[in-house]
FIRO-651606 format. One line per 10 residues: number of its first residue (from 1); their letters; for each residue x, y, z of N, C-alpha, C. Coordinates in nm, 4 decimals, m for minus. Each point is the difference from the previous one (the first is absolute). Layout:
NUM) a) X:Y:Z:X:Y:Z:X:Y:Z; ...
# end
This chain:
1) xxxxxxxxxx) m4.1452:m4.4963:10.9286:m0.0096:0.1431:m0.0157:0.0922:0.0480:m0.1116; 0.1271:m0.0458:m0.0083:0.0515:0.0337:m0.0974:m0.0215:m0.0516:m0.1560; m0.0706:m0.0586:0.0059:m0.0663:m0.0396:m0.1612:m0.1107:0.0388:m0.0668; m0.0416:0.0657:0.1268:m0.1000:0.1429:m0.0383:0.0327:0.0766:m0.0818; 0.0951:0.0798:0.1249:0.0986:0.1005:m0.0837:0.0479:0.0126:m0.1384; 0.0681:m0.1501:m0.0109:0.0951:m0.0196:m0.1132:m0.1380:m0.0334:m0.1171; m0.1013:m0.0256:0.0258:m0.0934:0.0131:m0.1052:m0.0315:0.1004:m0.0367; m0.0266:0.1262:0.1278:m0.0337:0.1313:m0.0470:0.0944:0.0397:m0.1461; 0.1247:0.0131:0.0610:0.0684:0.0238:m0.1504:0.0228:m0.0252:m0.0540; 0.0208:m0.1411:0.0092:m0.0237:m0.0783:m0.1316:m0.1319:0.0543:m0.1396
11) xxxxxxxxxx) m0.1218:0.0056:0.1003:m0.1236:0.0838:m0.1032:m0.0295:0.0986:0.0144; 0.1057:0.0707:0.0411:m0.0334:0.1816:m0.0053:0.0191:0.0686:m0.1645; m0.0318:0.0207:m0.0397:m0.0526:0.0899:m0.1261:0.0005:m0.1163:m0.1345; 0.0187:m0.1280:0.0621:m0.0067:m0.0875:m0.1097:m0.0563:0.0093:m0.1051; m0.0927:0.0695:m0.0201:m0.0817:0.0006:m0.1757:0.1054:0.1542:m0.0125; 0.0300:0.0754:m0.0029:0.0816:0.0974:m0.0220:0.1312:m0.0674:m0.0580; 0.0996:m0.0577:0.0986:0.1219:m0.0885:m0.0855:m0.0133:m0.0813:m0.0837; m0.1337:m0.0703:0.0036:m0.0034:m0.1541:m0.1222:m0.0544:0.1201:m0.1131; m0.0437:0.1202:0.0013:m0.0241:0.0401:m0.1169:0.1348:0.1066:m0.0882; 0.0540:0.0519:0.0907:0.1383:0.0657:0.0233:0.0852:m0.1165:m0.1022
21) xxxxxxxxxx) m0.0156:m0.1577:0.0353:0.0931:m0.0877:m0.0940:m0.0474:m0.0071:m0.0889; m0.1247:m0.0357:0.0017:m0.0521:m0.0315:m0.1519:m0.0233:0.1439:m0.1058; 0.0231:0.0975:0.0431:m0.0172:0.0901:m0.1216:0.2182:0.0555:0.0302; 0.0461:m0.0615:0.0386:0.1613:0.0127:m0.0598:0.0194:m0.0306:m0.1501; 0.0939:0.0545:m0.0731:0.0463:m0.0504:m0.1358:0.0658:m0.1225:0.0125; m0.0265:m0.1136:m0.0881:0.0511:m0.1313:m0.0011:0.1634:0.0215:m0.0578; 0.0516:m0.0836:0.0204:0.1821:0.0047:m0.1013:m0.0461:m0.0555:m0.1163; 0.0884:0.0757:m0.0976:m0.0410:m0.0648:m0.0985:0.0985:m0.1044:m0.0384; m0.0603:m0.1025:m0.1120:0.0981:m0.1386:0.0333:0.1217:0.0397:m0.1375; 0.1214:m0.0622:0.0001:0.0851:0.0382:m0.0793:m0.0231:m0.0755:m0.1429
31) xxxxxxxxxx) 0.0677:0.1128:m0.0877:m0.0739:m0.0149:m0.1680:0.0588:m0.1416:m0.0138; m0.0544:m0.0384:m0.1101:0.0145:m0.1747:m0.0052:0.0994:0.0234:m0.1546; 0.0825:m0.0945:m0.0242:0.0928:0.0167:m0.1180:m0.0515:m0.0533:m0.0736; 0.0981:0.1426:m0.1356:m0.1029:m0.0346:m0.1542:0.0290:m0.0973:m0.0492; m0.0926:m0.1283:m0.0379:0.0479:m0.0570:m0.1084:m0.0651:0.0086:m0.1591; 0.0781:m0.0568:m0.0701:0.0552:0.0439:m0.1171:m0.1269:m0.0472:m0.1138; m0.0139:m0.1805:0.0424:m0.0733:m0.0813:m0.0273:m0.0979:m0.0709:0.0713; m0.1379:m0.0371:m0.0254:m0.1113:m0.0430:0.1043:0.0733:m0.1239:0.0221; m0.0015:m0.0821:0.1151:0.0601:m0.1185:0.0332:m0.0756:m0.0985:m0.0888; m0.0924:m0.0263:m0.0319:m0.0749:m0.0933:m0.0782:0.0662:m0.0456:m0.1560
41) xxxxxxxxxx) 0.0671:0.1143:m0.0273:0.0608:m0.0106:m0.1359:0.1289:m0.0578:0.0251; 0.0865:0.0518:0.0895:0.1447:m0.0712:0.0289:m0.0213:m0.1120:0.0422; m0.0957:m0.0396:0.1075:m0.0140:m0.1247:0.0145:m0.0250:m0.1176:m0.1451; m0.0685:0.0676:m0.0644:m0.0711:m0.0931:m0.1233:0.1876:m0.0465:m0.0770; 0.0400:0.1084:m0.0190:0.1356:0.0177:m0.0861:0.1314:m0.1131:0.0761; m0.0405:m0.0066:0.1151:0.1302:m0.1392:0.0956:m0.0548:m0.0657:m0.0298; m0.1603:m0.0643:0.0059:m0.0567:m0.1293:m0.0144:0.0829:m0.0543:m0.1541; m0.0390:0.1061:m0.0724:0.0037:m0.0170:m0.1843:0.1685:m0.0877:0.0206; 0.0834:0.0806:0.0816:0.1852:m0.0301:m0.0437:0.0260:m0.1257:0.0781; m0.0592:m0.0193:0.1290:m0.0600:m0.1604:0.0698:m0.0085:m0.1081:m0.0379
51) xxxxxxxxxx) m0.1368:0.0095:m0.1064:m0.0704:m0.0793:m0.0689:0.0703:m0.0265:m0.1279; 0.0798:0.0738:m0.0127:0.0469:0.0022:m0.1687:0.0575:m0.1308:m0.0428; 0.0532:m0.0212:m0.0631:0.0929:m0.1216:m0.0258:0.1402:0.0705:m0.0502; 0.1109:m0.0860:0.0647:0.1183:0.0735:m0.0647:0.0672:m0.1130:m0.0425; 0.0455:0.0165:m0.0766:0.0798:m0.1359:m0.1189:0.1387:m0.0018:0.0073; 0.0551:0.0850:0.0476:0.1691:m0.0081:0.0159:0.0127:m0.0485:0.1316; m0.0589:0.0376:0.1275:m0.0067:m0.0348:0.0860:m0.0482:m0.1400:0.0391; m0.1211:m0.0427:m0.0648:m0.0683:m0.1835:0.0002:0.1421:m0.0495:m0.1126; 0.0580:0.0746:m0.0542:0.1219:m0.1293:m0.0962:0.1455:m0.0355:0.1007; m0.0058:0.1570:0.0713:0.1186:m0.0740:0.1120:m0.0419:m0.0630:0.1125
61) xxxxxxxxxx) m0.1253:0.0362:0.0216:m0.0290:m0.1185:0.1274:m0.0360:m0.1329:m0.0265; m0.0025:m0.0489:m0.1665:0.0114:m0.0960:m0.0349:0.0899:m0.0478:0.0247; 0.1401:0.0193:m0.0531:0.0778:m0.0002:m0.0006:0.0965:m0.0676:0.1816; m0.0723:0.0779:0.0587:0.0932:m0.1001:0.1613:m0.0909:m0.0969:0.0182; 0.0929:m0.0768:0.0446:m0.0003:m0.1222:0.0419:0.1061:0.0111:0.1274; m0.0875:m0.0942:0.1215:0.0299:0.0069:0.1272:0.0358:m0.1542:0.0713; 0.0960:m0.0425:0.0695:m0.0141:m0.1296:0.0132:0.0603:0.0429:0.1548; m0.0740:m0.0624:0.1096:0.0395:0.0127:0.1216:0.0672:m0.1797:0.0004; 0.0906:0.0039:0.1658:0.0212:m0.0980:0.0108:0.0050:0.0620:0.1790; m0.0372:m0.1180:0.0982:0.0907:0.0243:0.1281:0.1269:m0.0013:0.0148
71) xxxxxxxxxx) 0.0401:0.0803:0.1223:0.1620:m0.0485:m0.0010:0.0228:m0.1516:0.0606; 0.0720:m0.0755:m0.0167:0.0319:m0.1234:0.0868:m0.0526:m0.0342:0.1169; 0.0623:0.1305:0.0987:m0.0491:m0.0138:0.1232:m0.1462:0.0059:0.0637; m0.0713:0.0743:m0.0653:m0.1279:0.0072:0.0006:m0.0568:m0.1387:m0.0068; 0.0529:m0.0911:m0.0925:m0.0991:m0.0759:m0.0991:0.0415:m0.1184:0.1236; 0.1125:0.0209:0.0234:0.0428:m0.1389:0.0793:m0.1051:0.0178:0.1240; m0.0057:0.1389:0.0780:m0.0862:0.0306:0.1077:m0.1081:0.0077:m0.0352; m0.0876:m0.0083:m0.1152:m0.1626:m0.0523:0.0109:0.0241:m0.1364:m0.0099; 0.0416:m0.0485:m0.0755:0.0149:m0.1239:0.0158:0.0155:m0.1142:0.1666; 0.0658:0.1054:0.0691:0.0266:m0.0903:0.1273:m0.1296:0.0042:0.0566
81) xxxxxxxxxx) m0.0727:0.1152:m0.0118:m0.1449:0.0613:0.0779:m0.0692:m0.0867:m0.0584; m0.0087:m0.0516:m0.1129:m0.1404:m0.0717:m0.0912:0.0305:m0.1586:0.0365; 0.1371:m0.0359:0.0082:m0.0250:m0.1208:m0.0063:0.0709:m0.0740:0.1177; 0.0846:0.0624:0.0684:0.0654:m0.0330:0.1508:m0.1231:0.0217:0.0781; m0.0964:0.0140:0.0238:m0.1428:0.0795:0.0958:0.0155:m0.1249:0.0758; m0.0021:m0.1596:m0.0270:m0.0648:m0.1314:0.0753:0.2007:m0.0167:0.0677; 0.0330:m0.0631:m0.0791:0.1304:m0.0365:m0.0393:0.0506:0.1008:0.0976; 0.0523:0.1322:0.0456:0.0832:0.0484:0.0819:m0.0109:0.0270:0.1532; m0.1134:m0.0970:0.0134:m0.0680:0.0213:0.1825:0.0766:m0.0633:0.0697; m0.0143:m0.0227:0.1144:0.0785:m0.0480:0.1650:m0.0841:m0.0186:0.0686
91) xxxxxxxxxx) 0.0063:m0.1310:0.0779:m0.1224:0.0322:0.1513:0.0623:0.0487:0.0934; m0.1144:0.0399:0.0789:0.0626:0.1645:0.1415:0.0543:m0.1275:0.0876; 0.1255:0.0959:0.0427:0.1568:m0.0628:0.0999:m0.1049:0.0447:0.1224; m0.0701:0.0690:0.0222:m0.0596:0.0406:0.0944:m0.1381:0.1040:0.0605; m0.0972:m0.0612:0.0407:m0.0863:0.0614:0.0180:m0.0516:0.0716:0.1527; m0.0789:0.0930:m0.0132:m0.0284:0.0198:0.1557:m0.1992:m0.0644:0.0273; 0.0509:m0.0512:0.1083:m0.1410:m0.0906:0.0403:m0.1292:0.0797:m0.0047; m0.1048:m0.0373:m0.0460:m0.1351:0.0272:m0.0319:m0.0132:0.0746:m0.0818; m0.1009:0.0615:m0.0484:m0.0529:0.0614:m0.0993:0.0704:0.1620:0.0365; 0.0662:0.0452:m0.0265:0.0607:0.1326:m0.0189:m0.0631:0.1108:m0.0776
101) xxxxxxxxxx) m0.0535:0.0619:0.0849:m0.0512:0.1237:m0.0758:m0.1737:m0.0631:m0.0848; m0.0342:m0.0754:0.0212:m0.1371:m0.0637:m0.0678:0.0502:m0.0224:m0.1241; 0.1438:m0.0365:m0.0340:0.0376:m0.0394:m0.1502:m0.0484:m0.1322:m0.0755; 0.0656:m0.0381:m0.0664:m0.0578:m0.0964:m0.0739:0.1712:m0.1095:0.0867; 0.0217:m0.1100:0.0305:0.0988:m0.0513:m0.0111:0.0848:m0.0216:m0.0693; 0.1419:0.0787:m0.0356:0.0435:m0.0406:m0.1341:0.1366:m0.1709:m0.0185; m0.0468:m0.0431:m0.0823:0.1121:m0.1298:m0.0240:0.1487:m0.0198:m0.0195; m0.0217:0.1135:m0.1523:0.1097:0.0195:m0.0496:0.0383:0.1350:m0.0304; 0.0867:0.0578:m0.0534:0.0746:0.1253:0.0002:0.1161:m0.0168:m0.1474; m0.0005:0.0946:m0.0669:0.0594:0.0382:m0.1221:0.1666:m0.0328:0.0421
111) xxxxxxxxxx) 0.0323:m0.0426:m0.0667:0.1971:m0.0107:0.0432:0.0194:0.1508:m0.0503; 0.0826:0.0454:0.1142:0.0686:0.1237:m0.0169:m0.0960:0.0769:0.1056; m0.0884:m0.0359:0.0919:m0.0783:0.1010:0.0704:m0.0287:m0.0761:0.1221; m0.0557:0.0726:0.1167:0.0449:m0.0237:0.0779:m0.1734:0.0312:0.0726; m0.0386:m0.0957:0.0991:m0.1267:0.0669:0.0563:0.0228:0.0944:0.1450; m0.0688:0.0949:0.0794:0.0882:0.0534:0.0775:0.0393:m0.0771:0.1387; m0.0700:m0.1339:0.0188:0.0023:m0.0701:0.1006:0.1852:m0.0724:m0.0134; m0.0205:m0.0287:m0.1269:0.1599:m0.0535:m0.0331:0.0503:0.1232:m0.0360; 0.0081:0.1392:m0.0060:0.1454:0.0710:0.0048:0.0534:m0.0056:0.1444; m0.1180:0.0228:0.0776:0.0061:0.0308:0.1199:0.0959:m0.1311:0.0878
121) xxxxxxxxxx) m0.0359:m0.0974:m0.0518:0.0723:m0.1379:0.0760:0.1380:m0.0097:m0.0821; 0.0119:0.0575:m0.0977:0.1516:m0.0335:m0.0696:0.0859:0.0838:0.1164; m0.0260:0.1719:m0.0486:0.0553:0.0765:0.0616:0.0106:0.0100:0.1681; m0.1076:m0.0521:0.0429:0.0429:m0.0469:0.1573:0.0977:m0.0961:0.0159; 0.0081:m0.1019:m0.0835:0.1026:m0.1087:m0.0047:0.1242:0.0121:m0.0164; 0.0290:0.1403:m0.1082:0.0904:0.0435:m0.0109:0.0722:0.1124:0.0893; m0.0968:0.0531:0.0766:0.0624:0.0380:0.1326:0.0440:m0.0563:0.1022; m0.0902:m0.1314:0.0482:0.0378:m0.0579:0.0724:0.1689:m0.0892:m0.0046; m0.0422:m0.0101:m0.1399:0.1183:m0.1024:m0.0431:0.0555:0.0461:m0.0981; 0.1007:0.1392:m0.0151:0.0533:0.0040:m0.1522:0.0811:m0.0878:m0.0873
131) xxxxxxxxxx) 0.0589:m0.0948:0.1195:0.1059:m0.0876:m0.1022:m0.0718:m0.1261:m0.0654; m0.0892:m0.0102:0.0756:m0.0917:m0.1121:m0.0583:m0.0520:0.0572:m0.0944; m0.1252:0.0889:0.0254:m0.0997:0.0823:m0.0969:0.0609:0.0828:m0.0758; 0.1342:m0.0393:m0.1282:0.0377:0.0799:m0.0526:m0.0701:0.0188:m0.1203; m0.0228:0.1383:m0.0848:m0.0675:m0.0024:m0.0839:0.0066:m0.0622:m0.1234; 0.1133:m0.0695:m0.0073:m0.0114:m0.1006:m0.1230:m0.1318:m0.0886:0.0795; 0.0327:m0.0891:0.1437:m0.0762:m0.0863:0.0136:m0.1417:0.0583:m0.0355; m0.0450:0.0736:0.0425:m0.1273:0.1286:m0.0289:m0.0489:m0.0249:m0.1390; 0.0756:0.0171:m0.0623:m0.0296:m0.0082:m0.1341:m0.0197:m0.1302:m0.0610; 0.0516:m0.0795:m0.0046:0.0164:m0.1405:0.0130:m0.1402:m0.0593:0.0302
141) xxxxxxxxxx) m0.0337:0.0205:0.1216:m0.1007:m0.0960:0.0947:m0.1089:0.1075:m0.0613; m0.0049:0.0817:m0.0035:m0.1136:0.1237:m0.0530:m0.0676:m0.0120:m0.1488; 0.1209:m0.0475:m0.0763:0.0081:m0.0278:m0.1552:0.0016:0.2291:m0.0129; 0.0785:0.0400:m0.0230:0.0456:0.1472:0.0579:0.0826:0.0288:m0.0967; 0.0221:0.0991:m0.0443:0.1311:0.0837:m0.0866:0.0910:0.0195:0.1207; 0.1133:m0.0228:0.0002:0.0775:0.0303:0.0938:0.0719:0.1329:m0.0172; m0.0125:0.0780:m0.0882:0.0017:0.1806:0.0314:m0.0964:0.0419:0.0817; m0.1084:m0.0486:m0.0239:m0.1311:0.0351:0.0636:m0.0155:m0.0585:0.1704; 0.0668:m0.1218:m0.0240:m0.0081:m0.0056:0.1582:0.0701:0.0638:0.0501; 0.1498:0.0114:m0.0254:0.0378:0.0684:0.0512:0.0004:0.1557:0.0447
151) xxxxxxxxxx) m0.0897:0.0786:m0.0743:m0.0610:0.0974:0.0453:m0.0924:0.0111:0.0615; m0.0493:m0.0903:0.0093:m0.1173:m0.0453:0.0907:0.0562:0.0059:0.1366; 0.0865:m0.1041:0.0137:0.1224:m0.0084:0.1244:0.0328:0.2014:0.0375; 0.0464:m0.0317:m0.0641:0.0782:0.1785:0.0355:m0.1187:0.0771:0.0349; m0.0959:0.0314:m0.0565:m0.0380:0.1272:0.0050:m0.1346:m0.0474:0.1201; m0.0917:m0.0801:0.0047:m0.1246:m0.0590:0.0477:0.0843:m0.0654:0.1399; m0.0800:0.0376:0.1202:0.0473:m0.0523:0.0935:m0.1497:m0.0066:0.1477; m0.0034:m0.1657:0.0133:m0.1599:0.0102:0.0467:0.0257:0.0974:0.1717; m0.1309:0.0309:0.0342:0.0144:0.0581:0.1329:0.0707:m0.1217:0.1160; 0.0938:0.0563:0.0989:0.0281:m0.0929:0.1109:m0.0814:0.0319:0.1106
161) xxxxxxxxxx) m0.0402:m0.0700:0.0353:m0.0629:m0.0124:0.1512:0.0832:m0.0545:0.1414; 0.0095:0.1149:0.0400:0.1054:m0.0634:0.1388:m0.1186:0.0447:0.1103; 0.0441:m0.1447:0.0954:m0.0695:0.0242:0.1644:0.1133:0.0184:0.0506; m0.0650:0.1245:0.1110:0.1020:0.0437:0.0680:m0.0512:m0.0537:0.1202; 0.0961:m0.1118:0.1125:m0.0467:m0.0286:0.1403:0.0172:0.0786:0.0692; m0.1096:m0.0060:0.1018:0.0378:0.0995:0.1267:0.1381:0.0302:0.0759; 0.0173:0.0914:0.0089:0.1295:m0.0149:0.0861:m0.0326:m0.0742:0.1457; 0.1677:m0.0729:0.0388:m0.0098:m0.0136:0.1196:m0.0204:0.0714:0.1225; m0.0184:m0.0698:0.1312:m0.0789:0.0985:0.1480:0.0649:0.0888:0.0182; 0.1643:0.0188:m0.0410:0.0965:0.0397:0.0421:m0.0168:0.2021:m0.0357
171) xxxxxxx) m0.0372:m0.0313:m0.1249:m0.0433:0.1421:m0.1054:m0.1360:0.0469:0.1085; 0.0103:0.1604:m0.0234:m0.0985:0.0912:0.0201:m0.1394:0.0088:m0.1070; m0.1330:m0.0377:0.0366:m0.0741:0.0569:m0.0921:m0.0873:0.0612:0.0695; m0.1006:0.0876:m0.0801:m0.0783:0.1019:m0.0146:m0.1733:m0.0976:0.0822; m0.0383:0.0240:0.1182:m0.1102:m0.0886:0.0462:m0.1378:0.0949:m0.0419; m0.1139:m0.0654:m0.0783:m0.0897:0.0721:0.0514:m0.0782:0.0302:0.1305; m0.0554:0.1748:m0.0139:m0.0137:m0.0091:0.1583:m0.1486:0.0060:m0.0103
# end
């Protein structure tokens, strides 16, 4: 019932208002700025100074000469990337059993990196055992920067898992009822 209604006025004198808008005065749009020159001609006149040839300018850019070189450090570090690639590997100290994640099995591992199955067994080792698992040894057995392990040590620490046993008969607990 009410969309009756709301139609009634919706089309009550409708050809009266749609003609009411259309014979309103439009705005008029704002004047457009003078220019001076048709664009076709200024354009032609940049191409011309573009295209030109300039002779003082082609005699000093003759003139440099550019000679790059790398710095040291750079050159030494592509160098390790291009030709250490075979030469700087390790086989894995440790793997976790079966196919992980549908991966591919890996063999070996880059010296200086670590897969996460072996951070995880260093740094447990080194909780368990700090005087043993010290991070020189880490580094060492890892083939490791030993700044790096040792931040590794400090800052990375794997989750512990503790079981807690039941208490004895002696303690109160909560029965379901």
């Amino acid at each position: 019932m009410g969309a009756r209604v709301a139609r009634m006025f919706r089309n009550f004198n409708l050809e009266d208002r749609a003609f009411r808008e259309i014979s309103k005065e439009k705005p008029q749009a704002a004047p457009r700025h003078a220019v001076k020159e048709a664009p076709s001609a200024a354009a032609s006149d940049g191409e011309n100074v573009v295209h030109q040839r300039n002779d003082p300018l082609l005699n000093l850019l003759r003139s440099v000469y550019v000679e790059s070189t790398d710095p040291p450090a750079a050159a030494e570090a592509s160098n390790e990337v291009t030709h250490g690639k075979d030469a700087a590997r390790r086989p894995l100290k440790f793997t976790l059993p079966g196919n992980v994640f549908g991966l591919a099995e890996l063999t070996d591992v880059p010296k200086g990196k670590l897969t996460i199955a072996e951070a995880l067994k260093a740094l447990s080792s080194h909780q368990r055992q700090p005087r043993m698992w010290t991070p020189g040894k880490i580094a060492q057995e890892y083939s490791l920067d030993l700044t790096d392990t040792k931040a590794l040590v400090e800052f990375f620490i794997p989750f512990q898992v503790e079981i807690i046993s039941p208490k004895s008969d002696g303690t109160k607990q909560i029965k379901a009822s």
